[in-house]
C-alpha positions in Angstrom: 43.0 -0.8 -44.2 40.7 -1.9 -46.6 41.7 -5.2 -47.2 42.1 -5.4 -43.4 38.5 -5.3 -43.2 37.8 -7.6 -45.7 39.7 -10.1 -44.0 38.5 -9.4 -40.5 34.7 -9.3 -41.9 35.3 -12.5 -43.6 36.3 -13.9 -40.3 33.8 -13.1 -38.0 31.6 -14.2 -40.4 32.5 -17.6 -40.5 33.0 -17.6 -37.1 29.7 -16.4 -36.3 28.3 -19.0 -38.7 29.7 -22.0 -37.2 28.4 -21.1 -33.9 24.7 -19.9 -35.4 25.2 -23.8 -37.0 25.6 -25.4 -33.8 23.3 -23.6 -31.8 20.4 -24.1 -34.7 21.7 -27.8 -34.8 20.7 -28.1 -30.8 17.5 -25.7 -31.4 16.2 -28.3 -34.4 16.5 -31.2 -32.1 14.7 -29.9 -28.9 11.6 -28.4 -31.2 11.6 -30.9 -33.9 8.0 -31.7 -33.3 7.0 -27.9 -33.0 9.0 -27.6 -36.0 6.6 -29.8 -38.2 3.6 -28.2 -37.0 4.7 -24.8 -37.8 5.8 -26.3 -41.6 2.0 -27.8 -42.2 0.8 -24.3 -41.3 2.8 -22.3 -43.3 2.2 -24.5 -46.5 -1.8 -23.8 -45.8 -1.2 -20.2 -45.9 -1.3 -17.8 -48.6 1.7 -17.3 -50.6 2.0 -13.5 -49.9 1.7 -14.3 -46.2 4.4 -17.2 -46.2 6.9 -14.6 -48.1 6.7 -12.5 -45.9 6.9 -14.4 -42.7 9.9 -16.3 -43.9 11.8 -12.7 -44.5 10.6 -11.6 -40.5 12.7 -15.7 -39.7 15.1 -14.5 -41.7 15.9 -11.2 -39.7 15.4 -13.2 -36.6 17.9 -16.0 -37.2 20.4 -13.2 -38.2 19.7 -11.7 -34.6 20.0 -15.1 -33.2 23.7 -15.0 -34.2 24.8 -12.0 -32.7 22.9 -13.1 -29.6 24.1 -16.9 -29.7 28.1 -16.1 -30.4 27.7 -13.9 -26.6 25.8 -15.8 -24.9 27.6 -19.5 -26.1 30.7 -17.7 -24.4 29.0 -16.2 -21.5 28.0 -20.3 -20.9 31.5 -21.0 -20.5 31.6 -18.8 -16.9 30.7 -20.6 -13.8 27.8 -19.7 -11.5 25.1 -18.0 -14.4 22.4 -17.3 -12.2 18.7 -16.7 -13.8 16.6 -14.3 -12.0 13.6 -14.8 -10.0 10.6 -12.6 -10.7 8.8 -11.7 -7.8 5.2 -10.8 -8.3 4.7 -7.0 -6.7 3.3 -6.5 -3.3 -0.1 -5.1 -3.2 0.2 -1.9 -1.1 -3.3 -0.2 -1.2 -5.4 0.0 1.6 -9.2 -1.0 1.8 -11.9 1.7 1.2 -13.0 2.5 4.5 -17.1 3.1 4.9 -17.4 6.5 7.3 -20.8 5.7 7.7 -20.5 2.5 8.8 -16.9 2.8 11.1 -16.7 3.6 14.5 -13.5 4.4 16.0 -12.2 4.1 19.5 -9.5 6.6 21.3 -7.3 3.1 21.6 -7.3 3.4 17.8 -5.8 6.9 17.2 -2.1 6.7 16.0 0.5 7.7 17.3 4.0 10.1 16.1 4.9 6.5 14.6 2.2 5.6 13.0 2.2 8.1 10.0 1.2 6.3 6.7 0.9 7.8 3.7 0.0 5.7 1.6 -3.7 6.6 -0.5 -6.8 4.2 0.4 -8.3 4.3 -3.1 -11.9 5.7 -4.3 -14.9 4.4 -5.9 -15.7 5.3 -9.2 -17.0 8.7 -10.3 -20.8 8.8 -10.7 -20.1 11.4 -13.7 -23.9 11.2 -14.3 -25.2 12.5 -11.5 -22.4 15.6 -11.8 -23.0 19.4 -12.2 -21.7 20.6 -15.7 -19.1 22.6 -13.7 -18.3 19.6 -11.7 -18.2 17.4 -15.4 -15.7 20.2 -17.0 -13.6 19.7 -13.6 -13.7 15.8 -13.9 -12.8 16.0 -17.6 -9.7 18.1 -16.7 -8.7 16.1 -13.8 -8.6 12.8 -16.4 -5.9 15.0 -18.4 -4.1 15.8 -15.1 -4.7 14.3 -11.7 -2.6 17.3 -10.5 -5.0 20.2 -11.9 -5.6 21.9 -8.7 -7.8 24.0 -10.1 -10.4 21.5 -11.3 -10.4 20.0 -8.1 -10.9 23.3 -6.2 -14.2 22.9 -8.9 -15.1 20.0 -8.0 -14.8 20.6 -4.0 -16.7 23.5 -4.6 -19.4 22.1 -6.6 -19.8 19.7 -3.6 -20.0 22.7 -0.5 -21.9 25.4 -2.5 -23.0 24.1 -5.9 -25.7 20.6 -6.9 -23.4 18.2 -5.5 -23.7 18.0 -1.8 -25.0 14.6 -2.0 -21.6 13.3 -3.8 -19.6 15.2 -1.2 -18.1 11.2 -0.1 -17.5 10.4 -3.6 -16.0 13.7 -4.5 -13.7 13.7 -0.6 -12.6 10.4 -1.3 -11.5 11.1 -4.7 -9.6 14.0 -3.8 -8.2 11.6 -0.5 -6.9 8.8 -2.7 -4.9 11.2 -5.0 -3.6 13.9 -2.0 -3.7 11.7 1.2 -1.9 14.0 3.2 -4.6 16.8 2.5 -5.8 18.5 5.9 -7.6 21.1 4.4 -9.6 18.0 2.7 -10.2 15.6 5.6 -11.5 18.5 7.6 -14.2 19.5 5.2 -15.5 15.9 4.8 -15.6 15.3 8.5 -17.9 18.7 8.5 -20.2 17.6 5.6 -20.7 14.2 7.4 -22.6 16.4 10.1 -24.0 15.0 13.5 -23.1 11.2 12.2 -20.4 11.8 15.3 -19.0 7.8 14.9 -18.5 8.4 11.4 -16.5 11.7 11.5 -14.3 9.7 13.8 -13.8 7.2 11.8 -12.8 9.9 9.1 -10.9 11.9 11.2 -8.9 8.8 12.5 -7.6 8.2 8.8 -7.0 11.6 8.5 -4.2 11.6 11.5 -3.1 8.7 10.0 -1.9 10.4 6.9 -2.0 13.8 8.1 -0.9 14.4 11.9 -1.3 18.4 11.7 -3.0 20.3 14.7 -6.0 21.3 12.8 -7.1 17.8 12.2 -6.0 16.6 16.0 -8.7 19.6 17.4 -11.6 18.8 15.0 -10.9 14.9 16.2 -11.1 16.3 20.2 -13.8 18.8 19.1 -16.2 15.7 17.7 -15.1 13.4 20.6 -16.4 15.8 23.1 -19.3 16.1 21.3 -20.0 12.5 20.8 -20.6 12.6 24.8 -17.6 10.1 25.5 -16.0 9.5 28.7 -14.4 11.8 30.6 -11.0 9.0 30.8 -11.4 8.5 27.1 -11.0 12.3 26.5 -8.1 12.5 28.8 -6.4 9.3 26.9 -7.1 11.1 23.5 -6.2 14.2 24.4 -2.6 13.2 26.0 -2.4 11.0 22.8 -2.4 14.8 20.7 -0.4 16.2 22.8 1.9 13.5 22.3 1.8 13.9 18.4 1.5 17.3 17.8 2.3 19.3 21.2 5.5 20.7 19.7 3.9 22.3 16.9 4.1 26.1 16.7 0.6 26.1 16.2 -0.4 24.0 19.5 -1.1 26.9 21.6 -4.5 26.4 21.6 -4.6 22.3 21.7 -2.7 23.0 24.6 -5.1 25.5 25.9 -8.1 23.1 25.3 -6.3 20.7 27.2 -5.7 22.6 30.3 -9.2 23.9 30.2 -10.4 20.3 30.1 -8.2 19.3 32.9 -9.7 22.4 34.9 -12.9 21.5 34.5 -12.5 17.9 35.8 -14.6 17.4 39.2 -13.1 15.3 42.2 -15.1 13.6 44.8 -11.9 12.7 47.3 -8.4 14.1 47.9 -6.6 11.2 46.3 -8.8 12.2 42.8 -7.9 15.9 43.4 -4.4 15.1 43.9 -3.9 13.2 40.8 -5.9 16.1 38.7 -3.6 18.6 40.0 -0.1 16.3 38.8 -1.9 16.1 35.9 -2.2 19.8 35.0 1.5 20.6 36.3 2.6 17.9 34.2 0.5 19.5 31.3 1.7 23.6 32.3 5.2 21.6 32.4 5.1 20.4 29.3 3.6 23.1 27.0 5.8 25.3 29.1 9.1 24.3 26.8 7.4 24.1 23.6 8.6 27.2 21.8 4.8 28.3 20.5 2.3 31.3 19.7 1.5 32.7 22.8 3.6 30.6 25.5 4.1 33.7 27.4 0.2 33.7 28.8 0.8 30.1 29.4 3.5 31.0 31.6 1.3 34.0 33.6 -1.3 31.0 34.2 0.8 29.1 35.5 3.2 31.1 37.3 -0.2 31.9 39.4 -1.9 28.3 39.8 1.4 26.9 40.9 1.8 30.1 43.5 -1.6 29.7 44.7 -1.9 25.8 45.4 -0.7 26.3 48.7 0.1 29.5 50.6 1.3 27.8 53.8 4.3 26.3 50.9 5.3 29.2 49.1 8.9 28.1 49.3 8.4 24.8 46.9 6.3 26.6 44.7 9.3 29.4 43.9 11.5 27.0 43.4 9.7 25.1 41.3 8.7 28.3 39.2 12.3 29.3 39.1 13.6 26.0 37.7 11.0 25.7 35.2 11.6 29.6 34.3 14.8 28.5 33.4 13.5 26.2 30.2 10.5 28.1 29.7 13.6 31.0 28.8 15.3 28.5 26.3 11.7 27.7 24.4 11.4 31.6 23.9 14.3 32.0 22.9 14.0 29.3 20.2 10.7 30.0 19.3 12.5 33.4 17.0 14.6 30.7 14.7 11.3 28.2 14.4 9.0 31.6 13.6 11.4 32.7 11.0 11.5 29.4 9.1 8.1 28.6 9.2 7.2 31.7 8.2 9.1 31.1 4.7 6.8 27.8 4.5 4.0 28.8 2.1 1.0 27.0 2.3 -0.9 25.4 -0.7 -4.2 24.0 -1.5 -2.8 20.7 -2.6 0.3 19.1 -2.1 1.1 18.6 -5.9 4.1 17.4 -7.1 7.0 19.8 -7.7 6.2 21.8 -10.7 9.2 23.9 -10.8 9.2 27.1 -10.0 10.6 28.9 -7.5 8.3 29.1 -4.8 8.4 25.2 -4.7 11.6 25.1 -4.2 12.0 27.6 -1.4 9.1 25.7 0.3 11.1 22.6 0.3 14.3 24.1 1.2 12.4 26.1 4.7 11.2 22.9 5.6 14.2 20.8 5.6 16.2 23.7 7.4 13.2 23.5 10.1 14.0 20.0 10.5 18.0 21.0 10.6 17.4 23.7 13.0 15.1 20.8 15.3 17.8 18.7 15.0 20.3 20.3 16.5 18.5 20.5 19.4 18.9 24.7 20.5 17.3 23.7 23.8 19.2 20.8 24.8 16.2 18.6 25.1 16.7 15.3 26.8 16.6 12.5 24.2 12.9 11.4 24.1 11.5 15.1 23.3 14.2 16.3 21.4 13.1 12.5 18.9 9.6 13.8 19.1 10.2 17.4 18.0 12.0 16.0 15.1 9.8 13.4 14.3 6.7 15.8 14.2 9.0 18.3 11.7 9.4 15.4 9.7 5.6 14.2 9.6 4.6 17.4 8.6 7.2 17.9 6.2 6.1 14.8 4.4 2.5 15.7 5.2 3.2 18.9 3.2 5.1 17.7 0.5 4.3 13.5 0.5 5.2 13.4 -3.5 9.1 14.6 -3.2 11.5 12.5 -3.4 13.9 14.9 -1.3 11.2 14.6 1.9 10.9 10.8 2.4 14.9 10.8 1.7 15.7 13.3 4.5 13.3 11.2 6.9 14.7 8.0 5.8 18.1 9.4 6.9 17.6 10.5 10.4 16.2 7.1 10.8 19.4 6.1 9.6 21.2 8.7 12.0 19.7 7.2 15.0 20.7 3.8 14.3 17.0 2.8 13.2 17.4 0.7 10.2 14.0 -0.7 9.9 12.4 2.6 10.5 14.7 3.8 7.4 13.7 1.2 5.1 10.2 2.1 6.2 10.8 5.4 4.9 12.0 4.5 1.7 9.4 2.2 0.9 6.6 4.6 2.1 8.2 7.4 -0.1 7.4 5.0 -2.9 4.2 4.6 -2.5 3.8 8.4 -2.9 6.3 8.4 -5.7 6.3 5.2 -7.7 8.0 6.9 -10.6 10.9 7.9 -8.4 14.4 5.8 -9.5 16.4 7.6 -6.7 14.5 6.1 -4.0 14.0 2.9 -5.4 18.0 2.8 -6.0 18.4 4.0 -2.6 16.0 1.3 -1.1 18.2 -1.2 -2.4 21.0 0.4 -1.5 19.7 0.3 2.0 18.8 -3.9 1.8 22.3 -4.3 0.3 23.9 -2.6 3.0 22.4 -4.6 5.5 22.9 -7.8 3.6 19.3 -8.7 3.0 20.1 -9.8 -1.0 16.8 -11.0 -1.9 14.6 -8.3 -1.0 17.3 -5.8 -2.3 17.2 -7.9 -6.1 13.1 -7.6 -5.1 13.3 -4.0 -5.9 15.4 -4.4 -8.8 12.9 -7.0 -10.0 9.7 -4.7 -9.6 11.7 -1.3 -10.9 12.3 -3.0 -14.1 9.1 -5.1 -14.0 6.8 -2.1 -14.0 9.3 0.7 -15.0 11.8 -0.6 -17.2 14.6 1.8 -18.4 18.3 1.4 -19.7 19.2 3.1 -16.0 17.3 0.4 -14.0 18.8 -2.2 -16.2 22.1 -0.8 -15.8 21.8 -0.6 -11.8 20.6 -3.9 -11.5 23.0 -5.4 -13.9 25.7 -4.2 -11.6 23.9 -5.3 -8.2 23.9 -8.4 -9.8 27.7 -9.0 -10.5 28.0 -7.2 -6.7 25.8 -9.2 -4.9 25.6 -12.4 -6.6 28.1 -13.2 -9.5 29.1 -12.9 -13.3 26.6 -15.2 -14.5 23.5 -13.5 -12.5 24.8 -9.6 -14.4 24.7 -11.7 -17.8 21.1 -12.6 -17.4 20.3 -9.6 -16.3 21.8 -8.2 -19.8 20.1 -10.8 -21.6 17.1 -9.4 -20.3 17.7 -6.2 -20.8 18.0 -6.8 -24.5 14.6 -8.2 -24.9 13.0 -5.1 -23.0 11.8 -2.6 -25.7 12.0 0.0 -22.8 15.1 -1.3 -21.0 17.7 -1.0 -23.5 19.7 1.7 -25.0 23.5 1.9 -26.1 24.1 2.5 -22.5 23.0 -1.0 -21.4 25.5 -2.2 -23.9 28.6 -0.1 -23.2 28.2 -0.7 -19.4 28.1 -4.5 -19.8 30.6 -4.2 -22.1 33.2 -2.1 -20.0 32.0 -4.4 -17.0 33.0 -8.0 -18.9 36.4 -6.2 -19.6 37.4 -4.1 -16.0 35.1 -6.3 -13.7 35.4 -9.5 -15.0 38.4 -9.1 -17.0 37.3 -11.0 -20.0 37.9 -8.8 -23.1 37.0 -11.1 -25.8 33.1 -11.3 -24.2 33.5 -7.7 -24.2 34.3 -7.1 -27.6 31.3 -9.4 -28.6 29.2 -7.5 -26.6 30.1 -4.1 -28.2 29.9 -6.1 -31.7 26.5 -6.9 -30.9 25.9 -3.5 -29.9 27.1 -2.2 -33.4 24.2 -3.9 -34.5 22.1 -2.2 -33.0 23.4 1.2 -32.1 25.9 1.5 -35.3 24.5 4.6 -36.0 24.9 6.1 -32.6 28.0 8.6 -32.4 28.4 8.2 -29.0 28.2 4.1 -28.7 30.8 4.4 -31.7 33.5 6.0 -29.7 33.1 4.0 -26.7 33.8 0.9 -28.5 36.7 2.8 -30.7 38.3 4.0 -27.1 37.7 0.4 -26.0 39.9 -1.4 -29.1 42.6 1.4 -29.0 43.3 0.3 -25.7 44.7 -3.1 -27.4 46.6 -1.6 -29.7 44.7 -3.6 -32.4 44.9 -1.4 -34.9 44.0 -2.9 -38.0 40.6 -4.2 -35.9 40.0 -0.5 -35.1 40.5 0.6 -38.6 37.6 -2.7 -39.8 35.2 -1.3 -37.0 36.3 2.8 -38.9 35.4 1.2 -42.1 31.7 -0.6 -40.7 30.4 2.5 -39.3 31.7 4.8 -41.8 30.3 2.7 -44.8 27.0 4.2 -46.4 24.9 0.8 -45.4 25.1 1.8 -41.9 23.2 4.8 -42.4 25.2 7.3 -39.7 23.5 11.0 -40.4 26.7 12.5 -42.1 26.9 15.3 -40.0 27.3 12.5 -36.8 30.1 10.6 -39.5 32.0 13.9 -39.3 32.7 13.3 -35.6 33.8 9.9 -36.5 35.7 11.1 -39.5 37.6 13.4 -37.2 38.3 10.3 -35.1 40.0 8.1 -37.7 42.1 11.1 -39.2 43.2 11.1 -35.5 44.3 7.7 -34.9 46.1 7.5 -38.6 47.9 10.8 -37.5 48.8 9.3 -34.0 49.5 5.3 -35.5 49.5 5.3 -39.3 51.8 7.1 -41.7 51.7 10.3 -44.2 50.5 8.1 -46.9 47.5 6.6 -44.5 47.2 10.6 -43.0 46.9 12.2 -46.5 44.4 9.3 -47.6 42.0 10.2 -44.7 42.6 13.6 -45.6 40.9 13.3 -49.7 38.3 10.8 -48.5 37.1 13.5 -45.6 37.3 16.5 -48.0 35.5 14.3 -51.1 32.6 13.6 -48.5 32.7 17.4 -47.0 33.0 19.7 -49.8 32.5 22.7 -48.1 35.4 22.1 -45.8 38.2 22.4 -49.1 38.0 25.8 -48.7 39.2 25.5 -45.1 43.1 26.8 -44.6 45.0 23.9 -45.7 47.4 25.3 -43.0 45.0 24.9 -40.9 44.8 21.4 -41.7 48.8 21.1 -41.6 48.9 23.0 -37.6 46.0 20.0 -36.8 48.1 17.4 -38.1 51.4 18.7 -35.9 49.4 19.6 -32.6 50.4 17.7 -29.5 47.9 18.1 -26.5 47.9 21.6 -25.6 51.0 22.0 -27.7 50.4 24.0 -31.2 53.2 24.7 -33.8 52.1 28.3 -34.4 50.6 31.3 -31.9 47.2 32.5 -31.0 47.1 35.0 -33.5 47.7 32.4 -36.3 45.2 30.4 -34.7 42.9 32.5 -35.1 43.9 33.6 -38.8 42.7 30.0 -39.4 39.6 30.0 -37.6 41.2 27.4 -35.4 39.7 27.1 -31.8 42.9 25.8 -29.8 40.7 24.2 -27.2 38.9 22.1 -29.9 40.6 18.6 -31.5 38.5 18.7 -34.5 40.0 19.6 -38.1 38.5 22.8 -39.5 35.3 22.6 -40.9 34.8 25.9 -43.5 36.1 28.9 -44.1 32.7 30.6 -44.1 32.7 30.2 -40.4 35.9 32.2 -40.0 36.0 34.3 -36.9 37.5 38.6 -37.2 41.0 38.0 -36.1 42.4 40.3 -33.3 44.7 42.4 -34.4 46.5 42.2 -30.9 49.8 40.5 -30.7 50.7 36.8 -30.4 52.5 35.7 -27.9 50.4 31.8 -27.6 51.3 28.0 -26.8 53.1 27.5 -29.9 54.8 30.9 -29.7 56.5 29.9 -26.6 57.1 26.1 -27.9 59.0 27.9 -30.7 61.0 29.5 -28.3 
């Protein structure tokens, strides 16, 4: 074995040095000239200095190699492709002056138009803080998620010295927690009377947080602000629209119908229209399983009743027919009540911290969006999309920085056939959640899918641009050889190895195993896992991989050089990691070699371990003869030795040695003997 290694050392070395030659021959003659330069400065420089950057070339050109040997046969493959960075979108939104906006009804979004993405603050005028509002603002630098500093700070701005701030201190708060009603409420109150620029507040706030609360304030300031009567009625079926199938739109609806009431007519035509109006409203409402539908049903049962006594006969049917889905929204308004009720409320939508109540929060609102789905009322189409889409909204409203939210919407897009609305999903959940590699893996999942290569290898580029990691590398090295071919999954690995971030043992293993299964080329993939050696030598678990890899080549005297390598003290394994590895060569001399190989393992082990000499040498004997599952003594022998028959490992020590059970025998090797 020894001289094995010796012979297959000496080869790769020259090997590897004829290829270092010619790759430092081509190298020399495209940077000749930078060459010289670099030779005049080093002569100016200190001797000390020179020393010492001549060792650091030294290590380099010895990495060179390693690198040159793979990548001079990678070269050999057609198609290498070189990968295109793209420069990353700019997705924040411009700061948006409440005291100088105005905001029409034509403006106000729609179910559709929920972003979530934050707008962005203006600096903190720390100065100018309380020293209650400073402690706050220190602890919200250590943790933009201390929701008890920015309760503080909020505070500091309602009740404490702060009240002139309170748009610095809103903002702030905005740009972090977007999705915030609670937060967009109280800065539309402390802008006051300034009517055009609580509009303008509000407006943002439905665009990131369509909840009914912020819908009424909107109506609330509009009817203040003296607008027209048609403008109200246009906003007002525009909430409606958005949030009329909340639980908690009883009394948007009510509003609403009070409004329509109120209207004045000057001719028949004008009363006519105001009266399909308000059926159309009762209608409505009337299926929308709410708090308190059953007094919307007594008004209405009434006004329809009472329109016209000389027609009684329309109006009963009409009643009746609509009693009959007013029924099914009662009915359905139980299952909603129940799982809204397990939805807790919380003063900021923080990330998920963990504990239980979290979690039970997230799971209520995604079996409210299951239970909306399935449509208990048979809704026609159109409504039944709305209901779901304002269970989704809010969910993502309530919880806009999990992961498991924007997936879940971005699926029901998907159910419905809506592709672009999925990938809108996806790439609005990362804007909440940056960090997250599921839904970047799943965006491109999505572009692949539908064939759109570039922008798919666009969020491969800008994961690993701004997040690299040996998982992004990995995923985009195998997009890569997917999407676009062998040569494009070698650069990626090339660039993977120059990340400090981006590589691991992983990175190499999986290109490794890919070149060999994918590409079929097992020579690139044994200079791959070489390469890896290099680096990861010391790493139990890169070891094994590349063992299992030669083993499946029978090349056993290679297997036995790469035993030797790792094994050797200049690699440096921790010797309680070499024992795993130890274990691993006394099983592939028992299962290829011969006794005098087995019994050589054996010494060597025992000289390096000497507390395992004290282990049962019986022990050692049963390890040796074991086949699978298949031992050549019983369970009770077993464990006489202290031998676990479910590990593959020879024993260790003695000191470790388990009370034997008295009980009978009667194991695996009992029977075998049989």
């Amino acid at each position: 074995g020894k001289a094995a290694a010796e012979a297959g050392e000496k080869e790769e070395a020259v090997s590897e040095e004829q290829v270092a030659q010619a790759a430092q021959a081509e190298q020399a003659q495209a940077t000749g000239v930078n060459a010289q330069e670099k030779d005049v400065k080093e002569q100016e420089q200190a001797p000390e200095v020179k020393e010492e950057k001549e060792e650091e070339m030294k290590e380099d050109k010895e990495e060179e190699k390693e690198e040159d040997k793979v990548e001079a046969e990678e070269e050999e493959a057609p198609g290498t492709a070189v990968a295109v960075k793209e420069e990353p979108a700019d997705s924040a939104d411009p700061v948006v002056e409440p005291e100088e906006a105005s905001v029409g009804v034509d403006d106000l979004p729609g179910g559709d138009d929920a972003c979530f993405a934050p707008d962005g603050a203006a600096e903190p005028s720390v100065a100018q803080y309380t020293a209650k509002g400073r402690d706050a603002n220190a602890r919200i630098l250590r943790n933009k998620h201390d929701t008890e500093a920015w309760k503080t700070l909020c505070n500091e701005v309602q009740q404490g010295g702060m009240k002139h701030l309170y748009k610095e201190v809103y903002e702030r708060v905005l740009e972090i927690y977007p999705t915030s009603a609670r937060h967009w409420l109280l800065y539309a109150q402390a802008l006051g009377k300034k009517h055009q620029a609580a509009l303008a507040a509000l407006t943002r706030g439905l665009t990131h947080s369509p909840t009914v609360d912020v819908w009424k304030a909107y109506m609330s300031v509009l009817v203040a602000s003296g607008a027209d009567p048609a403008d109200i009625t246009k906003a007002y079926e525009k909430a409606v629209d958005a949030v009329g199938q909340d639980m908690a739109s009883n009394s948007l609806w009510g509003d609403y119908i009070t409004f329509l009431k109120a209207q004045k007519t000057v001719n028949q035509y004008e009363n006519s229209q105001r009266m399909n109006q308000l059926r159309r409203a009762y209608h409505r409402c009337l299926q929308v399983p709410m708090h308190s539908v059953e007094r919307f049903w007594g008004e209405y049962d009434s006004w329809e009743k009472g329109l016209d006594p000389n027609n009684s006969v329309y109006a009963e049917g009409v009643v009746r027919e609509m009693e009959i889905k007013h029924k099914a929204a009662r009915a359905c308004f139980k299952d909603r009540k129940r799982i809204r009720d397990a939805i807790q409320g919380v003063y900021l939508p923080t990330p998920f911290r963990g504990d239980q109540k979290d979690k039970q929060t997230l799971n209520a609102w995604l079996e409210l969006v299951e239970h909306d789905k399935s449509n208990p009322q048979k809704l026609p189409a159109d409504d039944l999309r709305k209901r779901v889409l304002l269970s989704i909204n809010q969910m993502l409203a309530a919880l806009p920085l999990y992961p498991d939210t924007w997936f879940e919407a971005a699926q029901w897009h998907g159910e419905l056939g809506d592709r672009s609305g999925e990938i809108k999903m996806l790439q609005r959940g990362l804007e909440m959640v940056p960090s997250s590699l599921l839904l970047h893996f799943a965006l491109a999942e999505k572009f692949e899918l539908k064939g759109d290569i570039a922008d798919a290898k666009k969020v491969f580029e800008q994961l690993c641009e701004q997040q690299p990691s040996p998982l992004a590398f990995i995923h985009y090295m195998r997009f890569a050889r997917r999407a676009e071919s062998v040569g494009a999954s070698r650069t990626v690995f090339k660039r993977a190895r120059k990340s400090t971030l981006g590589c691991s043992w992983e990175v190499f293993v999986d290109a490794a195993l890919r070149e060999h299964r994918v590409n079929k080329d097992s020579t690139i993939a044994r200079n791959v896992f070489e390469m890896g050696l290099k680096h990861h030598g010391t790493q139990v678990e890169f070891v094994t991989h590349y063992l299992d890899f030669l083993t499946t080549f029978n090349d056993d005297n290679n297997t036995r050089v790469v035993f030797e390598k790792v094994l050797s003290e200049d690699n440096g394994l921790d010797k309680q990691q070499a024992l795993v590895i130890w274990d691993r060569f006394w099983d592939f001399e028992v299962s290829r070699g011969d006794l005098g190989a087995i019994h050589k393992i054996e010494k060597r082990r025992a000289a390096l371990y000497p507390e395992s000499r004290s282990a049962s040498s019986l022990a050692r004997l049963a390890h040796r003869y074991r086949v699978q599952d298949l031992w050549p003594c019983g369970d009770s022998q077993l464990q006489l030795m202290n031998v676990d028959p479910n590990e593959g490992s020879l024993p260790h020590s003695s000191s470790a040695t388990k009370k034997s059970d008295s009980g009978g025998g009667g194991g695996r090797g009992d029977r075998e003997r049989g």
